[in-house]
C-alpha positions in Angstrom: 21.1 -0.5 -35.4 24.0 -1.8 -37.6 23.1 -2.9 -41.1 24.2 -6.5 -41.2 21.0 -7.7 -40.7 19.9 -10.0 -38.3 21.9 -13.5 -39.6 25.7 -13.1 -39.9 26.6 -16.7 -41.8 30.2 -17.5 -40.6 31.0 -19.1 -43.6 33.3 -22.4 -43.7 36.4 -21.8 -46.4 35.7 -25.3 -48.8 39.1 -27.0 -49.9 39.7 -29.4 -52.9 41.2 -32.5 -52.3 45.0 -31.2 -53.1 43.7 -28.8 -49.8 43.7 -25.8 -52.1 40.9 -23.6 -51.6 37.8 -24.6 -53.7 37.1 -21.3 -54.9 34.0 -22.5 -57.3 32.4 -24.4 -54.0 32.6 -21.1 -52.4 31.1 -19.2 -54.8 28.0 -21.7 -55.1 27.6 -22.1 -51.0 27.8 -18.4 -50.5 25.1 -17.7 -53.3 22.6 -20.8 -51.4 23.5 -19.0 -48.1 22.3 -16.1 -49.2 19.1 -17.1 -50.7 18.7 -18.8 -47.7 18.3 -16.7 -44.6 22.0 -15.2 -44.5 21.8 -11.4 -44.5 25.6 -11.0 -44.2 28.3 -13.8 -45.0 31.3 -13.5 -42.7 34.5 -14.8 -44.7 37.4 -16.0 -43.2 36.7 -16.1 -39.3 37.3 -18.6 -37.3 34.6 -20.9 -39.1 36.5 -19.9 -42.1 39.8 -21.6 -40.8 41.3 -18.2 -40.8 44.9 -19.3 -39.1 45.4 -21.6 -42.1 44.8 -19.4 -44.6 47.2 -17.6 -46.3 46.4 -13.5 -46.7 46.6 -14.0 -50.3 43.4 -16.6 -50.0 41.7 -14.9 -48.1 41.8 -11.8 -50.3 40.8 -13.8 -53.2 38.0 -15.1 -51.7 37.0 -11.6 -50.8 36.8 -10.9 -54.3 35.0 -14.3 -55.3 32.4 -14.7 -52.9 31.7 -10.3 -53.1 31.1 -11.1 -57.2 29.0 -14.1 -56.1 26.4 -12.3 -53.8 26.3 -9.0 -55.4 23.1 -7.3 -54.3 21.9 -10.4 -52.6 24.0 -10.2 -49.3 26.7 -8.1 -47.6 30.4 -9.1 -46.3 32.2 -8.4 -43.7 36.1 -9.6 -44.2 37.5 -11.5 -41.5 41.0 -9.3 -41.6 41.8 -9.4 -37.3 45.2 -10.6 -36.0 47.0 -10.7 -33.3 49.3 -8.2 -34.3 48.2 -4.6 -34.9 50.4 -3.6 -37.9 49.0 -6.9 -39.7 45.6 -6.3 -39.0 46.0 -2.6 -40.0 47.4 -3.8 -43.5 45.0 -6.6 -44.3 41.4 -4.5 -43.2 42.8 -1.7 -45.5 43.2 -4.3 -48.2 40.1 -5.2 -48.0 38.4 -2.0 -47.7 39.6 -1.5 -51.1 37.6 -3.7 -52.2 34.2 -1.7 -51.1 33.1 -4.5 -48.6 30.8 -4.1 -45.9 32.9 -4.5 -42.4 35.6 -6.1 -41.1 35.7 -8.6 -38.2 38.4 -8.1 -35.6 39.2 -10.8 -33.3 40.2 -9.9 -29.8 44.2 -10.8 -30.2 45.1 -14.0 -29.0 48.1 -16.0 -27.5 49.6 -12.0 -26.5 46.9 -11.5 -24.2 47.2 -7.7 -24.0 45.5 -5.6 -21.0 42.1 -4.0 -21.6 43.9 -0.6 -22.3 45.8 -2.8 -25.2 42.5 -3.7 -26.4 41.4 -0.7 -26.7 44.1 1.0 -28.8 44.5 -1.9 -31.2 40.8 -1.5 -31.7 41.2 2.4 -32.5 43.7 1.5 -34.3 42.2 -0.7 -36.7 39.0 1.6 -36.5 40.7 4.9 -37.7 43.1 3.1 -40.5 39.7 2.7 -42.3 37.7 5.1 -41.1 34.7 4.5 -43.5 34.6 0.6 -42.9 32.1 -0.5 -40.2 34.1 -3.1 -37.9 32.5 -5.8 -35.6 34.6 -6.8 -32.4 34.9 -10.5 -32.2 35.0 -11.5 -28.3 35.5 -15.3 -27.9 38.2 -15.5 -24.4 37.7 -19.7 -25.0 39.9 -19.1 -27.9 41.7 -16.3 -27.0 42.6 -15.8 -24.0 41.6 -13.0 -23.2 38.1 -11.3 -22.4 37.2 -8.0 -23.7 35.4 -6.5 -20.9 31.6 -4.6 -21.2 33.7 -1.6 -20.3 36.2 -2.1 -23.1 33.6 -2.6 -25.6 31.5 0.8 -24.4 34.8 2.6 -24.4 35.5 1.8 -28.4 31.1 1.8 -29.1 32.3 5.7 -29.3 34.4 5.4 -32.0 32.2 6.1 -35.2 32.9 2.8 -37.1 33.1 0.3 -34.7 29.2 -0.4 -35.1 29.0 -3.9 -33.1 30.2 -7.0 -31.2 30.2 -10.9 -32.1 29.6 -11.6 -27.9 31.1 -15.2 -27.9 31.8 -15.0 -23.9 29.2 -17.7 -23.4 27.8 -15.4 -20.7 24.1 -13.5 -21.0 25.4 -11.2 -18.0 28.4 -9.8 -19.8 26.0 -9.3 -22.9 23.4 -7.8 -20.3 26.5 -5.5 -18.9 27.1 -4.6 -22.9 23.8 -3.9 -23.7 23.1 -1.3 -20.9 26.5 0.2 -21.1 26.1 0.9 -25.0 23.9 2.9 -27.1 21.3 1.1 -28.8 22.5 1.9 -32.3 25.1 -0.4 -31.0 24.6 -3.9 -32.4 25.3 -7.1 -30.5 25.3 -10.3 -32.4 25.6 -13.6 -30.3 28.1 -15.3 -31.2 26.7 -19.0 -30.2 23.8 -20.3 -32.2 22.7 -21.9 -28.7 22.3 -18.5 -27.1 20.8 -16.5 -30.2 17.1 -16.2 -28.0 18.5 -15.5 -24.6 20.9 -12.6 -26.3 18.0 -11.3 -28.2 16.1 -11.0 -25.2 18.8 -8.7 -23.2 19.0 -6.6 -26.4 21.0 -8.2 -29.0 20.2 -8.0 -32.3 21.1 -11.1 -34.4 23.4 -14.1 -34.1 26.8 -14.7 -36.3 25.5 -18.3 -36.6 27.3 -21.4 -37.9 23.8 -23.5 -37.6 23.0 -21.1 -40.7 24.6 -23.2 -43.1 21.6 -25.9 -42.4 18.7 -23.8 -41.2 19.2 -20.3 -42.2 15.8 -19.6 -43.2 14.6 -20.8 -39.6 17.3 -18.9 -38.2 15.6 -16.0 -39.9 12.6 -16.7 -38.6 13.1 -17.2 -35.2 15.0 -13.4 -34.9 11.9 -12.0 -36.4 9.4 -13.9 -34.6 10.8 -12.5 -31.6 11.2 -9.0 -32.7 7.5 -9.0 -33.8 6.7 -10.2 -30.1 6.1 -13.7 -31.0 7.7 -15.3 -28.2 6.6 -18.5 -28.4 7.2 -19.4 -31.8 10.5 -18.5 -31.3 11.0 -20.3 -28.0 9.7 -23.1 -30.4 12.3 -23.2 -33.1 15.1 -22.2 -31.2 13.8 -25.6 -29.1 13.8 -27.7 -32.0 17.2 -26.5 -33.7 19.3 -26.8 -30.1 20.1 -30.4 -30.7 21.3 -29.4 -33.8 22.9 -26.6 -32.8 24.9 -28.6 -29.8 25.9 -31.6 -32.2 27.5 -28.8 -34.2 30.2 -28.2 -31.6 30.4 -32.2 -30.6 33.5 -31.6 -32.1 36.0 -28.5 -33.0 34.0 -25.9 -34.7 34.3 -26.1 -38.1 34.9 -30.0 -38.0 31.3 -30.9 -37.1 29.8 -27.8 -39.8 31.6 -29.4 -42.9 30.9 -32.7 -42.2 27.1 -32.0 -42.2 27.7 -30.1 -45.7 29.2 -33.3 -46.8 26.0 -35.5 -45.6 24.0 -33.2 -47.6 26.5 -33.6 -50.8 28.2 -30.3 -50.6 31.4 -31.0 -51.6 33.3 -28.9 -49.2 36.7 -31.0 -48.0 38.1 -31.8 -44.8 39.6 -28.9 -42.6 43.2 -28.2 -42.4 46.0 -29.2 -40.2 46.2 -29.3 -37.4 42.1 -29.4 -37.1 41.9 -33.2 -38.0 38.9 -35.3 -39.8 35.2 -35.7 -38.3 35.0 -38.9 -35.7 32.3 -41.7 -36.7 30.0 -40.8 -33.4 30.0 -36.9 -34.7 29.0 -38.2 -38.2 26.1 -40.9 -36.3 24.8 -38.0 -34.7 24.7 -35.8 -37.5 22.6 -37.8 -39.3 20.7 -38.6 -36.5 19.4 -34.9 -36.2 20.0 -33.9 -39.8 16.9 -37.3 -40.9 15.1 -35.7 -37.8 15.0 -32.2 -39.1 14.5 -33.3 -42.7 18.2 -31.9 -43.5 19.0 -35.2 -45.9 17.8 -35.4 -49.3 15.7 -38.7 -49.6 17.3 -41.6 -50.7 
């Protein structure tokens, strides 16, 4: 299997209040994520606010958060685009920088065909042939699905060593699964759906949640792969309120808004994502004082 581990942290990009990226905030959250259940921090996805984010930001905060979590967790670079030539420039970028993958987004807004897919995967792929690269499929943000048979077509190519499956459907990941080899990683891409994945053959989630409950993240994807069914039915139980209020909102509205609650100082999100609504907040803190999230006052 892929060595990202079982919990892929997509990590949220903290701004200052100029909405300059708070480069210092990043370097202390992506150290606590990493002592906290996060095997790999993903940097600059969408949970990142990657399409506000300049490629000179993100690069630096390649650089930052790698010096942060040296020896403690791995990164995979969020470097995908919806055009080719872009994302062949920025994942060679940031391969020079000896990081752990990249994370290609299925392009968006374009829609191209499957056979598109394909290539601009390859592409990618054999630009930097000795970084590992997760596909990214997420059609509700896209556009565009990349089929099982897309994905077991570019499984062949030596670095492509998994998919983030954020179709929202446990057949397609089924379809994936038995269609790929098993050295083939499959990470959900839905904190909601980490169990059912697991149980058709993933292999970890690329989790938002993490940011809060890593370390019962962690536990729940090895209570399962030690056969422990039931206590993992019975976290992944008590975290899917959390998990839902998460997304009550745009993802990452809802995410940095509980890091506020719990006195990270993180920012607000960048235009044109807007500020967290007072019900989102209620409910927050609702679930957060349930699962003993908020420091005591």
């Amino acid at each position: 299997m892929t060595n990202f581990g079982r919990v892929l942290t997509a990590m949220i990009t903290p701004f200052n209040l100029d909405g300059g990226v708070d480069y210092a905030v990043a370097e202390a959250l992506a150290v606590h994520l990493a002592n906290h259940g996060t095997d790999t921090l993903v940097v600059c996805g969408t949970t990142g606010e990657s399409p506000t984010l300049t490629w000179d930001e993100e690069y630096q905060l390649f650089q930052v958060i790698q010096q942060a979590v040296a020896g403690k967790a791995k990164i995979i670079a969020g470097t995908g685009s919806n055009s080719t030539a872009e994302a062949i420039a920025a994942t060679q970028k940031a391969d020079k920088l000896g990081l752990d993958g990249s994370l290609q987004v299925v392009p968006y807004y374009n829609k191209p065909p499957q056979e598109g897919l394909y290539h601009h995967f390859r592409a990618i792929a054999e630009a930097s042939p000795d970084l590992p690269m997760l596909l990214y499929n997420i059609p509700g943000r896209t556009g565009q699905n990349l089929l099982p048979e897309t994905i077991a077509r570019l499984a062949e190519v030596p670095n492509i060593v998994a998919v983030k499956e954020a179709s929202g459907s446990l057949d397609q990941v089924s379809q994936v699964r038995r269609l790929t080899p098993s050295t083939f990683g499959i990470y959900s891409g839905d904190d909601s759906l980490t169990l059912p994945i697991l149980a058709v053959g993933g292999q970890g989630v690329v989790s938002v949640a993490s940011h809060l409950v890593g370390d019962e993240i962690q536990q729940l994807v090895q209570a399962f792969e030690q056969g422990q069914t039931q206590t993992a039915t019975k976290i992944h139980l008590q975290l899917l309120p959390l998990f839902k209020a998460l997304f009550l909102s745009t993802n990452p509205i809802p995410v940095k808004a509980a890091l506020r609650l719990q006195g990270w100082q993180v920012g607000s999100t960048r235009p044109p994502l807007c500020d967290v609504t007072a019900d989102v907040v209620q409910a927050l803190q609702s679930i957060m004082t349930e699962l003993n999230l908020l420091a005591a006052d």
